[in-house]
BAFI-3210 file (N, C-alpha, C; in Angstrom, 3 decimals, decimal comma, padded with zeros to 6 digits):
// residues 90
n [1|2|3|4|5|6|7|8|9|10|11|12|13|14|15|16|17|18|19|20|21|22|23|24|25|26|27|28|29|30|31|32|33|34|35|36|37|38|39|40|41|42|43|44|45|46|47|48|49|50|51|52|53|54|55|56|57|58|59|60|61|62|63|64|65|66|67|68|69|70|71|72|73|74|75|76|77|78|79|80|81|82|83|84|85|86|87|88|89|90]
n.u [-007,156|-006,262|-003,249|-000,251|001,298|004,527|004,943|002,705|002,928|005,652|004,371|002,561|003,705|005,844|004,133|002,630|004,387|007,008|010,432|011,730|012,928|012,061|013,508|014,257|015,107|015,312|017,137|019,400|017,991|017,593|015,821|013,340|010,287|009,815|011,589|012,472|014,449|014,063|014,753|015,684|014,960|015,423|016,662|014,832|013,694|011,890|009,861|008,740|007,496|007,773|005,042|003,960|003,647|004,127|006,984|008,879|012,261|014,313|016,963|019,268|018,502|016,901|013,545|010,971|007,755|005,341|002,670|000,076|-002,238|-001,890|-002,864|-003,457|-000,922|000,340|-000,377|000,245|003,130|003,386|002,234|004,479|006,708|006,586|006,397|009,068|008,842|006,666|005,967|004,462|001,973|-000,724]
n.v [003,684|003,468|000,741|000,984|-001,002|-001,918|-001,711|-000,718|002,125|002,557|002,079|003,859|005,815|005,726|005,953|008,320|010,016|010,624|009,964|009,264|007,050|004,402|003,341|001,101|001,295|000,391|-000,920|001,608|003,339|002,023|002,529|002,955|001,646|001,701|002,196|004,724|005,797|008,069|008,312|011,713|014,127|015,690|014,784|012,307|011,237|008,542|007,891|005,410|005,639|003,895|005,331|004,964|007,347|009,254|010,504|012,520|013,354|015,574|015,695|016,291|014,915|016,682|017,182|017,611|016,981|015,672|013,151|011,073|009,916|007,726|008,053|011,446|011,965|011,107|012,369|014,917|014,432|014,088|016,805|017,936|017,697|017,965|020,401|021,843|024,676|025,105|024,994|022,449|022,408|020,479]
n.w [-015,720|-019,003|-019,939|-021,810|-024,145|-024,871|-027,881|-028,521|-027,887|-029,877|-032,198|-032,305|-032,336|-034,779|-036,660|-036,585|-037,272|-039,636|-040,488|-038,348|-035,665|-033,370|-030,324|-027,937|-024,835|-022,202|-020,762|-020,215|-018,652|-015,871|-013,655|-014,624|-015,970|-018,598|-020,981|-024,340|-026,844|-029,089|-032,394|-034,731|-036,170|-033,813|-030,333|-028,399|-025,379|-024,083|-020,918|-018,632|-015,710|-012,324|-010,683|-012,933|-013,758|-017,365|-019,136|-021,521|-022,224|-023,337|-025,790|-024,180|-021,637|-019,908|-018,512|-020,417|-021,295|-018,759|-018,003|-017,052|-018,046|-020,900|-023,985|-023,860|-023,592|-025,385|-027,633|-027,178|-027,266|-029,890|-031,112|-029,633|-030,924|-033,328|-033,552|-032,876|-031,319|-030,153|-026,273|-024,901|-022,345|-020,186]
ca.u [-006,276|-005,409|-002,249|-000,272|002,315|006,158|004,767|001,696|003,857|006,402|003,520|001,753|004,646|006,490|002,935|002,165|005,950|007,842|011,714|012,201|012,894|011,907|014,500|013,653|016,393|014,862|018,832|019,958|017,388|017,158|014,200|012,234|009,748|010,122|012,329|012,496|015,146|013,220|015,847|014,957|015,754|015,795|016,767|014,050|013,719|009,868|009,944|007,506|008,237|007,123|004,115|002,842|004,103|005,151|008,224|009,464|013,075|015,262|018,322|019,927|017,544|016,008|012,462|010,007|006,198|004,934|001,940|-000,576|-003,049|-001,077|-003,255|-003,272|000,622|001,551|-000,924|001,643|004,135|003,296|003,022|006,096|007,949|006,604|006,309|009,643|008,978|006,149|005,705|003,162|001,585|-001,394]
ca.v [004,188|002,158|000,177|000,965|-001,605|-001,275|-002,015|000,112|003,019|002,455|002,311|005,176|007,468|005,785|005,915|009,703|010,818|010,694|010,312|008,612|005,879|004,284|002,312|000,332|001,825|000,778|-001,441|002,470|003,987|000,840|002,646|002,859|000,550|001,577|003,787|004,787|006,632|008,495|009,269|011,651|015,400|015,790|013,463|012,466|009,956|008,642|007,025|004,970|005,455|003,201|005,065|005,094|008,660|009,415|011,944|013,361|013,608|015,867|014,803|016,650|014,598|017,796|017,070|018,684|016,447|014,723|013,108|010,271|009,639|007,796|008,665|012,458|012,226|010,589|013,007|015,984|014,537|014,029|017,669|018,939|016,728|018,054|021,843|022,226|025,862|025,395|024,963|021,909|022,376|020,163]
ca.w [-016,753|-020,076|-020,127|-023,284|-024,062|-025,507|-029,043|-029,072|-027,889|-030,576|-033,506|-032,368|-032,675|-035,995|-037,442|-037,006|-037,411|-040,212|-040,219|-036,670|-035,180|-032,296|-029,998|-026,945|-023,904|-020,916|-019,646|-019,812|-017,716|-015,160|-012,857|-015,088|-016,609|-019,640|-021,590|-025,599|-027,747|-029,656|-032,778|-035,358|-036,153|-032,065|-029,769|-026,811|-024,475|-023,823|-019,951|-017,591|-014,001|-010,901|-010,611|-014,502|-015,429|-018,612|-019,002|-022,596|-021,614|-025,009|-026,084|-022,827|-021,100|-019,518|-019,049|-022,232|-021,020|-018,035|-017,729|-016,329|-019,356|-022,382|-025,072|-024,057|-023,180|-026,564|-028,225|-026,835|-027,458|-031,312|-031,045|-029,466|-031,871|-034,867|-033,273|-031,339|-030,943|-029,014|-025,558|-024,547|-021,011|-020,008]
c.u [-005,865|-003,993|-001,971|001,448|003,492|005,773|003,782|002,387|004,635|005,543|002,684|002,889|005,060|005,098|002,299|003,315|006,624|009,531|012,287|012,090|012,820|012,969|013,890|015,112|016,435|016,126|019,240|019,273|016,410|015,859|013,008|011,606|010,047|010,108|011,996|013,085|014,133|013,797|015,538|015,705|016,442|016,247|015,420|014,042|012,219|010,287|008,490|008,034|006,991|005,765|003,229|002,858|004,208|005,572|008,598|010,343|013,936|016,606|019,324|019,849|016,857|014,296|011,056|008,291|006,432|003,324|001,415|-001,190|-001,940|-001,590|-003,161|-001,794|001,024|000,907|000,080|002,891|004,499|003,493|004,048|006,655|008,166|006,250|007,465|009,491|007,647|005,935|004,742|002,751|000,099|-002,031]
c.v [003,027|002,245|000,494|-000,053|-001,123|-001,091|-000,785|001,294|003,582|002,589|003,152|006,125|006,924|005,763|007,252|010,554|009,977|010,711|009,483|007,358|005,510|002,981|001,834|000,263|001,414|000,064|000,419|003,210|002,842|001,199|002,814|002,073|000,517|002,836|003,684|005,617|006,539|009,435|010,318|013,312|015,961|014,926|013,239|010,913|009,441|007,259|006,519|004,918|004,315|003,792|005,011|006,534|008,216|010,505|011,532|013,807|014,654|015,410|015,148|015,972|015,762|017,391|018,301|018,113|015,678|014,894|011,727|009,002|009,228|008,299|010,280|012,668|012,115|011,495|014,459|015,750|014,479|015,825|018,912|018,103|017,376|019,507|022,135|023,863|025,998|024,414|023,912|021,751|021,282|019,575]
c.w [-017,648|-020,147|-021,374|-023,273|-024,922|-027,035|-029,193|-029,029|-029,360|-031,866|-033,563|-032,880|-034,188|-037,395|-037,577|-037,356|-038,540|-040,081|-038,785|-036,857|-033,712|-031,509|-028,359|-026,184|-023,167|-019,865|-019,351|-018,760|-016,436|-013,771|-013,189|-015,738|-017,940|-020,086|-023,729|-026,322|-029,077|-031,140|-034,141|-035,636|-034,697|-031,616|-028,629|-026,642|-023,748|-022,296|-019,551|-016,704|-013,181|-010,969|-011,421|-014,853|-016,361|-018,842|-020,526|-022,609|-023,563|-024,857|-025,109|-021,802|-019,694|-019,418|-019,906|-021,047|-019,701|-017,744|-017,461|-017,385|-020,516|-023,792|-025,523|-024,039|-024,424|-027,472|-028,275|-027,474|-029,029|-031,351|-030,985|-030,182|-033,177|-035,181|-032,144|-030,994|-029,975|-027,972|-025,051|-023,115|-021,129|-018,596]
res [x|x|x|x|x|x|x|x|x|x|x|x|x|x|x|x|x|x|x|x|x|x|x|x|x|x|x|x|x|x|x|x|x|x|x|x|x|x|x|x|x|x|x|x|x|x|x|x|x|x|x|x|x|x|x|x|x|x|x|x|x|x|x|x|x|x|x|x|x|x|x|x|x|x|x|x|x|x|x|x|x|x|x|x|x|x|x|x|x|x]
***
């Protein structure tokens, strides 16, 4: 599985999304490797856990995505961002 670092993350999403901003959280969510306020018409929260998930938390932090793959994960999560009415399963 490809590694995607804090940066690539952050320029994939402010590069297909309009309006957002990407913030770098990960002191608030200290188990995880890495977190990302995600601020923008919604709120979401983009994590990395211990074993290389990635969770899509909304501004409730409820979780919206989880998945393994970053390219297909951040592909979702482009979007449910930019379709909150629908549903993304994968």
């Amino acid at each position: 599985m490809k590694t995607v670092t804090a940066k690539e993350i952050e320029d994939y999403l402010t590069n297909r999304l309009g309006g957002i901003s990407v913030i770098d959280i990960h002191i608030e969510f200290p188990n995880d490797l890495q977190a990302f306020h995600i601020e923008g018409e919604n709120d979401y929260y983009l994590l990395q856990d211990a074993q290389k998930m990635y969770h899509l938390l909304d501004g409730k932090r409820e979780e919206k995505l989880v998945g393994e793959d970053p390219e297909k994960f951040l592909a979702h999560v482009i979007q449910l961002i930019t379709n909150e009415d629908t549903t993304v399963t994968y």
